[in-house]
Biopython code that builds the backbone (N, CA, C, O; Angstrom):
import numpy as np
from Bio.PDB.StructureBuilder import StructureBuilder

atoms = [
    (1, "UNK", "N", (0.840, -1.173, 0.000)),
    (1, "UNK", "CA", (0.000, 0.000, 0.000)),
    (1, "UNK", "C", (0.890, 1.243, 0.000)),
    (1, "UNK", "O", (1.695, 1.580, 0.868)),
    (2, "UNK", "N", (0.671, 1.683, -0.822)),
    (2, "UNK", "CA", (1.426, 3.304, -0.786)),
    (2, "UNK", "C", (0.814, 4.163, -0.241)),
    (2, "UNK", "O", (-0.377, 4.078, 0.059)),
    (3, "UNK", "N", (1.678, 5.293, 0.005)),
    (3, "UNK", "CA", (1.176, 7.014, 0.810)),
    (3, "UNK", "C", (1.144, 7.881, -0.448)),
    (3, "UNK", "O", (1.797, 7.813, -1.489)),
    (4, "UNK", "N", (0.096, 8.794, -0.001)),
    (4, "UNK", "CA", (0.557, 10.605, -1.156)),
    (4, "UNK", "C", (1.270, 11.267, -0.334)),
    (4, "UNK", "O", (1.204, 11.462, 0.880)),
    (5, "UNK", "N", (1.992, 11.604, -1.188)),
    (5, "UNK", "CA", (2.676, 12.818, -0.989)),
    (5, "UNK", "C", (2.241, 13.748, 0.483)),
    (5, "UNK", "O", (2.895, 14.019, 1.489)),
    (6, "UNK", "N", (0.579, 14.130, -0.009)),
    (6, "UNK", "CA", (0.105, 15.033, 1.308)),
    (6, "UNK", "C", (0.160, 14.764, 2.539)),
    (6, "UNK", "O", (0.444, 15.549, 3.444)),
    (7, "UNK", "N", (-0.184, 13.330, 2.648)),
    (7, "UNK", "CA", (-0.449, 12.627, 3.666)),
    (7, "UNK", "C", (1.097, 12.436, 4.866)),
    (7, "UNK", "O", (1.043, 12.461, 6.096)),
    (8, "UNK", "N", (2.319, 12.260, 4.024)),
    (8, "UNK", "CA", (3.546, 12.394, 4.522)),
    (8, "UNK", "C", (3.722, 13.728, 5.352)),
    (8, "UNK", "O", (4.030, 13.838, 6.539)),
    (9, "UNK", "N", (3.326, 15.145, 4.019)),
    (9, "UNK", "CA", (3.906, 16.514, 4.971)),
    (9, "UNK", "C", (3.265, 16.281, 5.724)),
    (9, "UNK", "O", (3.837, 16.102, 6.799)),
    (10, "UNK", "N", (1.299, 16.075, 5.744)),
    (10, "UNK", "CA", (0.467, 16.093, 6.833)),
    (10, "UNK", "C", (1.091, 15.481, 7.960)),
    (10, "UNK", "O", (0.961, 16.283, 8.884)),
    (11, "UNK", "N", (1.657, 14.542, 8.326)),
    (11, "UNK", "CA", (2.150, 14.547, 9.543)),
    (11, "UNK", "C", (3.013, 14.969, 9.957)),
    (11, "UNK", "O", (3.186, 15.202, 11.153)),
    (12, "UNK", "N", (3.969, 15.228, 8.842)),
    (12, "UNK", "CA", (5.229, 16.120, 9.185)),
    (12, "UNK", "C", (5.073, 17.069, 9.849)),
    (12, "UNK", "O", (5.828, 17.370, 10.774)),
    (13, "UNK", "N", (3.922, 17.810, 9.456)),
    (13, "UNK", "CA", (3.560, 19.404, 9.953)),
    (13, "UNK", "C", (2.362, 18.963, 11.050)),
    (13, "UNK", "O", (1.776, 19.855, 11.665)),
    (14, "UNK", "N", (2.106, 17.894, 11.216)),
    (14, "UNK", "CA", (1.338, 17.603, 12.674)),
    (14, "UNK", "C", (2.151, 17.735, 13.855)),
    (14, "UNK", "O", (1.884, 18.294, 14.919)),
    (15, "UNK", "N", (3.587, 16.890, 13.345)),
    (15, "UNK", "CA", (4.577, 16.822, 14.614)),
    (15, "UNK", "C", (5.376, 18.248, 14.690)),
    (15, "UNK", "O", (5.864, 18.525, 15.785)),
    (16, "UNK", "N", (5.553, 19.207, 13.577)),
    (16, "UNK", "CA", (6.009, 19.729, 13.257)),
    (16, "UNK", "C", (6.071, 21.098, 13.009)),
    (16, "UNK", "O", (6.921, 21.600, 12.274)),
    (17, "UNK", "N", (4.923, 21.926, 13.783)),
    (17, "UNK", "CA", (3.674, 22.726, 12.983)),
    (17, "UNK", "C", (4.715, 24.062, 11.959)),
    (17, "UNK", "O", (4.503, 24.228, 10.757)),
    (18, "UNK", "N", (5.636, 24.754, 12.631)),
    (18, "UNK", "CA", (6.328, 25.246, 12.145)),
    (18, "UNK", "C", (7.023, 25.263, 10.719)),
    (18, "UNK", "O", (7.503, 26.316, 10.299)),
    (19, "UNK", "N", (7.067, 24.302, 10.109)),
    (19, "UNK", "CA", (8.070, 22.876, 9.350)),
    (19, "UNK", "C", (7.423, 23.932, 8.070)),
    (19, "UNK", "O", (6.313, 24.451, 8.193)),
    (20, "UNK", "N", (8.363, 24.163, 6.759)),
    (20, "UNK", "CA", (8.142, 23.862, 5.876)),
    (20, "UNK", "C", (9.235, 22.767, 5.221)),
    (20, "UNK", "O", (10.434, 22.491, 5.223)),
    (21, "UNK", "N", (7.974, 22.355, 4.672)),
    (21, "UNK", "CA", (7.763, 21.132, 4.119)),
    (21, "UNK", "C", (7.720, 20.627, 2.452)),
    (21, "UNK", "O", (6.620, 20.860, 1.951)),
    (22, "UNK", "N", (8.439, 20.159, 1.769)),
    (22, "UNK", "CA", (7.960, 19.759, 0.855)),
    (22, "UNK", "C", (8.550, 18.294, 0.347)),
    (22, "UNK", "O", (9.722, 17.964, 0.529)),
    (23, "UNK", "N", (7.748, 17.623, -0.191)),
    (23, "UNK", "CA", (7.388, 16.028, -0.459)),
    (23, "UNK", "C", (8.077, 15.698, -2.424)),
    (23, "UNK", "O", (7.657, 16.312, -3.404)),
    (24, "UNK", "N", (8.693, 15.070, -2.437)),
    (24, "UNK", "CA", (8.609, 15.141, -4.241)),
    (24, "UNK", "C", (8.535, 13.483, -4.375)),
    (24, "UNK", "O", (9.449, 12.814, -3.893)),
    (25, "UNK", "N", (7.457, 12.871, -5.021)),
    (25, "UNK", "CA", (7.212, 11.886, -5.528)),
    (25, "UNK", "C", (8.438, 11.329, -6.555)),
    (25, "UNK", "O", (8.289, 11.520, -7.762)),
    (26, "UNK", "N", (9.636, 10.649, -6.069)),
    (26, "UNK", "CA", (11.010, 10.137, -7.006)),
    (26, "UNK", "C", (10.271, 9.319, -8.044)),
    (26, "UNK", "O", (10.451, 9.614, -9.226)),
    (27, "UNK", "N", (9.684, 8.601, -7.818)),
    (27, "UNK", "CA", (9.293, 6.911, -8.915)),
    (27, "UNK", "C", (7.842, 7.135, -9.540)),
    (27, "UNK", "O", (7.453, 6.305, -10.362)),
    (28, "UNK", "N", (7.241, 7.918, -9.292)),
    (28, "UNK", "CA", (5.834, 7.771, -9.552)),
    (28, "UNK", "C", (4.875, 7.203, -9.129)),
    (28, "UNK", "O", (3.693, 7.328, -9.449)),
    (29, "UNK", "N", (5.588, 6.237, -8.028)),
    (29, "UNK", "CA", (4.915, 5.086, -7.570)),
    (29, "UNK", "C", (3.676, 5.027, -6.369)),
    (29, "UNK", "O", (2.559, 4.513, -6.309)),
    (30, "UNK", "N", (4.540, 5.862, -5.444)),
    (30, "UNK", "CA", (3.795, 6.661, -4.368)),
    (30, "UNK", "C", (4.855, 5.589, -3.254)),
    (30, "UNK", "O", (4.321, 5.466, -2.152)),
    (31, "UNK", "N", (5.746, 5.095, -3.336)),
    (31, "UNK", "CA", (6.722, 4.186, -2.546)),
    (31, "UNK", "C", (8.036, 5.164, -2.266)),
    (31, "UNK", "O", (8.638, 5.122, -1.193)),
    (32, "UNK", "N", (8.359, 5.928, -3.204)),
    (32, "UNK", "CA", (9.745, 6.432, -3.092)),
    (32, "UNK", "C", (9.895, 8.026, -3.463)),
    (32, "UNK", "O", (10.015, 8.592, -4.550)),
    (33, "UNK", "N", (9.823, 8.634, -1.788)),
    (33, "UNK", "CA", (9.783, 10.000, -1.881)),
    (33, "UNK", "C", (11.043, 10.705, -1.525)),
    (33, "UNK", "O", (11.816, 10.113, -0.772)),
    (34, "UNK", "N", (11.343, 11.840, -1.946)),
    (34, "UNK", "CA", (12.029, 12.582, -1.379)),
    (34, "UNK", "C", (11.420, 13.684, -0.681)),
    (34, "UNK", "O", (10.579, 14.316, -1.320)),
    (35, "UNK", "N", (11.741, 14.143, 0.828)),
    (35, "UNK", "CA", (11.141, 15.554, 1.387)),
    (35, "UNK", "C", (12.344, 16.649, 2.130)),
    (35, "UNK", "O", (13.114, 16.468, 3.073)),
    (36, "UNK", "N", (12.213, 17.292, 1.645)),
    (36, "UNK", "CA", (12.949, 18.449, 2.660)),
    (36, "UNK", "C", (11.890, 19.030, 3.682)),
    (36, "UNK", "O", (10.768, 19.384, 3.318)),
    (37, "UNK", "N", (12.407, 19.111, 5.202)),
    (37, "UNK", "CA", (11.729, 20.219, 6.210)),
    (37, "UNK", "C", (12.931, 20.788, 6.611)),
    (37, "UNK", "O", (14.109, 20.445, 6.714)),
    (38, "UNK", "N", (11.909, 22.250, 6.896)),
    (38, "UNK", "CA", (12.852, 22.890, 7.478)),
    (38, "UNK", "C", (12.028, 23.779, 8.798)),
    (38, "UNK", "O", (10.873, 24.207, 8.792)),
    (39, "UNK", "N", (12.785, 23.849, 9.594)),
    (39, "UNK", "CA", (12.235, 23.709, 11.135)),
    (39, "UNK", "C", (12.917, 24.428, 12.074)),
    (39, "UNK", "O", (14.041, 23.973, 12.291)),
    (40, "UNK", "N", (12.551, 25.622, 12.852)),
    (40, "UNK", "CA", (13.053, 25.783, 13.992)),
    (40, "UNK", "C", (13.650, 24.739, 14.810)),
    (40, "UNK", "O", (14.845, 24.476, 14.949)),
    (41, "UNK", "N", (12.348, 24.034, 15.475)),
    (41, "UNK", "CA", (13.277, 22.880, 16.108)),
    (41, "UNK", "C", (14.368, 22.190, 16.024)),
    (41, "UNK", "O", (14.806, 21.643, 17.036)),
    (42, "UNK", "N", (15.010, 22.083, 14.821)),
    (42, "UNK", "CA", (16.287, 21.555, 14.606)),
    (42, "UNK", "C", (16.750, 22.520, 14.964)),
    (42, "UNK", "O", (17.094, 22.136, 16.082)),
    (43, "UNK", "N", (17.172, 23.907, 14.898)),
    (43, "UNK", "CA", (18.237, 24.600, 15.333)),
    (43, "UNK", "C", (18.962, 23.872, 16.627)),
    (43, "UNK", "O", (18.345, 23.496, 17.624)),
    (44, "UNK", "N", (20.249, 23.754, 16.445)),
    (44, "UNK", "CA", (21.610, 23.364, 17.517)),
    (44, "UNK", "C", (21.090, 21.851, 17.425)),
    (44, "UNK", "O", (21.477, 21.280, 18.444)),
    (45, "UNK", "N", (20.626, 21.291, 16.899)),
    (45, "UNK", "CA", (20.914, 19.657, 17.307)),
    (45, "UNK", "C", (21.431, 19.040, 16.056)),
    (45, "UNK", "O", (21.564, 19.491, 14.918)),
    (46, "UNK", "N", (21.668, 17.958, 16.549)),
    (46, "UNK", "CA", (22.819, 17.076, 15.096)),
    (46, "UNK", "C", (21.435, 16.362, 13.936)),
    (46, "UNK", "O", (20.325, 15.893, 14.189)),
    (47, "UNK", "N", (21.908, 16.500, 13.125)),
    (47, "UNK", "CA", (21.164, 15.888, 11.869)),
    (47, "UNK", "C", (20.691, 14.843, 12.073)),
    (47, "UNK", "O", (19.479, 14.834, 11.858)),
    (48, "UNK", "N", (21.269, 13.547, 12.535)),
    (48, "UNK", "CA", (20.843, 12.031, 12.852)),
    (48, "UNK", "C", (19.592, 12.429, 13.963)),
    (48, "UNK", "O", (18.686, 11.601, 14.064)),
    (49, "UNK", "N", (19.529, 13.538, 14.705)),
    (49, "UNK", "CA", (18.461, 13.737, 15.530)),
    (49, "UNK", "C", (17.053, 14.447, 15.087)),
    (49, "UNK", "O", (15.908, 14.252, 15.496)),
    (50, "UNK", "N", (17.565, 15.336, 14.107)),
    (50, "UNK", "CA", (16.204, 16.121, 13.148)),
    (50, "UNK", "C", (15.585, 14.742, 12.286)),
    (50, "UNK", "O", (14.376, 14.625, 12.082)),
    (51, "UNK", "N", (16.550, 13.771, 11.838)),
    (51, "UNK", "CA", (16.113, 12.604, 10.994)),
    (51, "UNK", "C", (15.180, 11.872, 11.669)),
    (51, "UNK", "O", (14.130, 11.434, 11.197)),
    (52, "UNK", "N", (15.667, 11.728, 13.006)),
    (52, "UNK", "CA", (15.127, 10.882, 14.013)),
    (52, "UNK", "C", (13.340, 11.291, 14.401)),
    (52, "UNK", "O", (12.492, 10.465, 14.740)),
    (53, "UNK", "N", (13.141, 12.689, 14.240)),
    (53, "UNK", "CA", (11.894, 13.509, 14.858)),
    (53, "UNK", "C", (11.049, 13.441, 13.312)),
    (53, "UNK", "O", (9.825, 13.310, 13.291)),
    (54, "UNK", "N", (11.858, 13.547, 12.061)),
    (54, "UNK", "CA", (10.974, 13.237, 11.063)),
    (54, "UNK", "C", (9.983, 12.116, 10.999)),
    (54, "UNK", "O", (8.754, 12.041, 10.999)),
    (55, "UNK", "N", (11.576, 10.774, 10.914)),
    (55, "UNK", "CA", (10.544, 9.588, 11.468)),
    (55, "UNK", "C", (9.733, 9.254, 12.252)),
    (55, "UNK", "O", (8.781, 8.597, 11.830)),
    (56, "UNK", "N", (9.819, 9.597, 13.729)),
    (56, "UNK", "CA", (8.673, 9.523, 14.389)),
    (56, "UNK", "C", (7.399, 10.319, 13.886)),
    (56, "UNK", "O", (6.268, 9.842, 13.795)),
    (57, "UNK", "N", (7.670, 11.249, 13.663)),
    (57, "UNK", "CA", (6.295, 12.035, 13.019)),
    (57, "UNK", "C", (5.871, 11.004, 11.868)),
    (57, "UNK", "O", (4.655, 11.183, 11.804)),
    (58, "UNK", "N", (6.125, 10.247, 11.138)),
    (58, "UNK", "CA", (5.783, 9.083, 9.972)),
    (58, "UNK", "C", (4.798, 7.660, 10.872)),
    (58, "UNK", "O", (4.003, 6.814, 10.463)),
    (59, "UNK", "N", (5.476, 8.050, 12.476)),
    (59, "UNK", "CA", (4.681, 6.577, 13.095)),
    (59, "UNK", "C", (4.939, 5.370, 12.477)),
    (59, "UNK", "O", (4.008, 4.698, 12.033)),
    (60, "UNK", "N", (6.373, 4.927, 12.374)),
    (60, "UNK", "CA", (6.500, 3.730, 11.730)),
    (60, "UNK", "C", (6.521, 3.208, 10.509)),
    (60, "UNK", "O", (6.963, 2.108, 10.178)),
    (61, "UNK", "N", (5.882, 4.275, 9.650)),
    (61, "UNK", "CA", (5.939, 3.936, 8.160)),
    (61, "UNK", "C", (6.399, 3.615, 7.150)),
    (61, "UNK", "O", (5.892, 2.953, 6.244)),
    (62, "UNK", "N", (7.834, 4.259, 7.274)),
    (62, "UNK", "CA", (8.846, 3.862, 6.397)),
    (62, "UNK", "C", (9.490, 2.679, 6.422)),
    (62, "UNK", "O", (10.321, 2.695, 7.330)),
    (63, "UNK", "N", (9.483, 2.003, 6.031)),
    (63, "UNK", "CA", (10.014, 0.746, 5.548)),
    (63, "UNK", "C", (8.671, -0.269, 5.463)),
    (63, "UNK", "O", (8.712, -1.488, 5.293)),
    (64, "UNK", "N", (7.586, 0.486, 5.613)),
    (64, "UNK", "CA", (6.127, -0.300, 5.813)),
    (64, "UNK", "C", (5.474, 0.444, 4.146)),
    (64, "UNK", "O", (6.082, 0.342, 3.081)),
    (65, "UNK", "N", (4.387, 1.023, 4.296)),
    (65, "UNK", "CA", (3.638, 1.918, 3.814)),
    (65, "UNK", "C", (4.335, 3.033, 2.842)),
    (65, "UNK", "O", (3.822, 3.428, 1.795)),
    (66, "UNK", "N", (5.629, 3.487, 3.380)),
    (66, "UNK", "CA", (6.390, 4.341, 2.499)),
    (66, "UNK", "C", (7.647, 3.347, 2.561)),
    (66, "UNK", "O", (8.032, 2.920, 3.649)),
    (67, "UNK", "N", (8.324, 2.966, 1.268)),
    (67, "UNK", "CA", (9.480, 2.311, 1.230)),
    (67, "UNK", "C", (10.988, 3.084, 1.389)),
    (67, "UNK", "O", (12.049, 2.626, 1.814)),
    (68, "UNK", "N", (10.725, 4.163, 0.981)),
    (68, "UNK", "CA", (11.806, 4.949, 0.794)),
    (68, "UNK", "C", (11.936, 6.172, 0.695)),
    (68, "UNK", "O", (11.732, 6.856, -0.308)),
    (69, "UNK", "N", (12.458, 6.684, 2.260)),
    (69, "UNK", "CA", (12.453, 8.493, 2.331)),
    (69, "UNK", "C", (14.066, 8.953, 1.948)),
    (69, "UNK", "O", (14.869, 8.429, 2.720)),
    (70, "UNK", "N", (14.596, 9.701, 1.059)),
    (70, "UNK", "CA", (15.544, 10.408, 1.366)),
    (70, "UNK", "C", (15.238, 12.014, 2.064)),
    (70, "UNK", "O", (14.612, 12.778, 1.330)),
    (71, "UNK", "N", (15.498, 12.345, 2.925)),
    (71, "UNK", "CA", (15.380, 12.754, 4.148)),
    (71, "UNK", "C", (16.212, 14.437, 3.539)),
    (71, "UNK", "O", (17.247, 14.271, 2.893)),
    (72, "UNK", "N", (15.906, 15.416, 3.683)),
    (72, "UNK", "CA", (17.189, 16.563, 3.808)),
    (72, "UNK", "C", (16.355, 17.209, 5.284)),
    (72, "UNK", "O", (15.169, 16.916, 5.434)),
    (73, "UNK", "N", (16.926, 17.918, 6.123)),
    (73, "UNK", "CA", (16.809, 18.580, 7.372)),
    (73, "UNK", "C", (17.391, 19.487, 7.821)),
    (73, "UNK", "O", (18.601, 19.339, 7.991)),
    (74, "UNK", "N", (16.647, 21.000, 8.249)),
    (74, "UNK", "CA", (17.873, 22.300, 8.489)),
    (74, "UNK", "C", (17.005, 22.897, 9.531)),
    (74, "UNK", "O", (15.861, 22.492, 9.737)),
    (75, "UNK", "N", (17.437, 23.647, 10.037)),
    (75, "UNK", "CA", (17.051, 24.615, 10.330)),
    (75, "UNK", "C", (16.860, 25.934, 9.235)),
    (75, "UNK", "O", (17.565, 26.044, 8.231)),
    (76, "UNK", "N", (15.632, 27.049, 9.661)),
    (76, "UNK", "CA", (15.764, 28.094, 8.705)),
    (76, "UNK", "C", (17.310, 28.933, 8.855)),
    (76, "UNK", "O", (18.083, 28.932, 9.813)),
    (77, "UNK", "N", (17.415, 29.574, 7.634)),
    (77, "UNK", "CA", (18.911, 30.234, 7.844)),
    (77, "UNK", "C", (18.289, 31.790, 8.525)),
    (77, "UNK", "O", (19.075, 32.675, 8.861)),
]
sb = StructureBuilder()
sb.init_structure("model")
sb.init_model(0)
sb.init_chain("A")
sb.init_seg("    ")
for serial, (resi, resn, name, xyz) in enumerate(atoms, 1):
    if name == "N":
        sb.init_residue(resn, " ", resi, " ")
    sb.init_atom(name, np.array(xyz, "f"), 0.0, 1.0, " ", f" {name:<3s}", serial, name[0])
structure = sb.get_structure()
């Protein structure tokens, strides 16, 4: 079963409210997305940890429901 696109930021920006967000469909498939957020909350913490708060905001999904996130994460400049 695949995800849209929306449904990904939608939680992104549930966990996230601040977050912009955007989703790009890689394959067409609805399996293999790429998203950038960008987030206050990351300011001063390490990347493996902004990665970490993405995924939880997904609830498990990835490697389920979504096969494949490549991930980018910043803070605003």
């Amino acid at each position: 079963m695949a995800m849209a696109a929306g449904e990904i930021e939608a939680l992104i920006k549930a966990a996230l409210p601040d977050a912009r967000v955007t989703v790009e469909d890689l394959a067409g498939d609805g399996d293999h997305y790429a998203a950038t957020v960008v987030s206050e909350q990351f300011r001063g913490i390490p990347r493996i940890r902004q990665h970490q708060i993405v995924y939880a905001a997904l609830h498990g999904r990835v490697g389920g429901e979504l096969h494949a996130l490549a991930l980018q994460t910043s803070a605003p400049d």
